[in-house]
N, C-alpha and C positions, 0 to 999 in steps of 0.2 A: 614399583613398575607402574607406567600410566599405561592406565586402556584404552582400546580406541573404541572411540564412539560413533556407531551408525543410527540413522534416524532419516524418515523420511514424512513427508507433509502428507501422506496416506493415514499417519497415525502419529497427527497432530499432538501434542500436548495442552494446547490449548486456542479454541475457537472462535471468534469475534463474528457474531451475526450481524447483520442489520437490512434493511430491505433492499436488493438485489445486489447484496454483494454478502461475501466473505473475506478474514483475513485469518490465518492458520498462524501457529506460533509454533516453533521446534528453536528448544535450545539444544544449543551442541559446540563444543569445547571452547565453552565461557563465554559462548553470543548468542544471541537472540536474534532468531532470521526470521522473517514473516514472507507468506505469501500475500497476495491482496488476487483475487478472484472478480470482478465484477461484470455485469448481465448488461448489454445495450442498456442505454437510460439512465443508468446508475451515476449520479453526480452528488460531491461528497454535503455541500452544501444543504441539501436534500433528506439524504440517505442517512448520514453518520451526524450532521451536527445535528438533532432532536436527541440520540445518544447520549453525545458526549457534552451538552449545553453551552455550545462554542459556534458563532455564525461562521469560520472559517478554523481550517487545519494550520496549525503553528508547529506542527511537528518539522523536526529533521530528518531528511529522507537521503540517502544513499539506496541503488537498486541498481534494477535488471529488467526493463522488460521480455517479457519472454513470448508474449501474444497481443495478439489486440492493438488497437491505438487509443491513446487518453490525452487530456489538454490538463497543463497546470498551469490556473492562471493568478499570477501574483498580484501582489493589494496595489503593485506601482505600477501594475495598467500592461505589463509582460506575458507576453502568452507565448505558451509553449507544447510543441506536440510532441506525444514520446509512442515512438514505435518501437515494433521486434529487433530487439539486437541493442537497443540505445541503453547505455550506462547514465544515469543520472543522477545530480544532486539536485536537492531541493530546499533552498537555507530555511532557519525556523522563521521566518515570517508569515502573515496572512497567505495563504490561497486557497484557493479553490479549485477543483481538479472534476473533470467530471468522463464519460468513456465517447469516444467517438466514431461512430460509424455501426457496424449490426453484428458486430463478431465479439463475442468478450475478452474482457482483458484481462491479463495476470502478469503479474511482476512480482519480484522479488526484494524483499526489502534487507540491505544489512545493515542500515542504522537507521533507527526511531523506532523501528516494531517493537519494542517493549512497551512504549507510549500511544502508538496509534489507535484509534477509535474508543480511546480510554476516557 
């Protein structure tokens, strides 16, 4: 018999600090979902790459935003703004993403969060 699995990012499995943000990890039936949490200010180029020893994020993103507004800006000169409600992808190439405006932002990742700010 399979079980079902509840879990919620109240009671993360695993935390990703870095200065004015977080990203929360909950696996639950064989994926890895992240939240990403960030404070006005917070741009990753900044924040996450001294971390991770990477001048820009090459990860793959599949999401959810769910608050906030943020910019992912790509290595080929593409800027893009992701608000409440926007599903996006993000291919593994260079960018850079930082938060825009005074209200923080969280999104929901379902794919890369196992790699993000690693």
């Amino acid at each position: 018999m399979i079980d079902v699995e509840l879990k919620r990012f109240d009671d993360p499995e695993e935390t990703r600090v870095f200065e004015k943000g977080r990203f929360d990890i909950v696996r639950v039936g064989g994926l890895t979902i992240g939240r990403a949490t960030y404070e006005p200010g917070w741009k990753w180029s900044e924040h996450v790459s001294p971390t991770v020893g990477a001048p820009l994020c090459e990860v793959e993103h599949v999401g959810l935003v769910v608050s906030g507004r943020a910019v992912a800006a790509m290595s080929d000169g593409r800027v893009i703004e992701l608000a409440p409600g926007d599903l996006f992808y993000i291919p593994p190439v260079a960018h850079d993403s930082w938060v825009v405006g005074d209200e923080p932002y969280v999104s929901l990742h379902f794919l890369g969060a196992e790699h993000y700010s690693k």
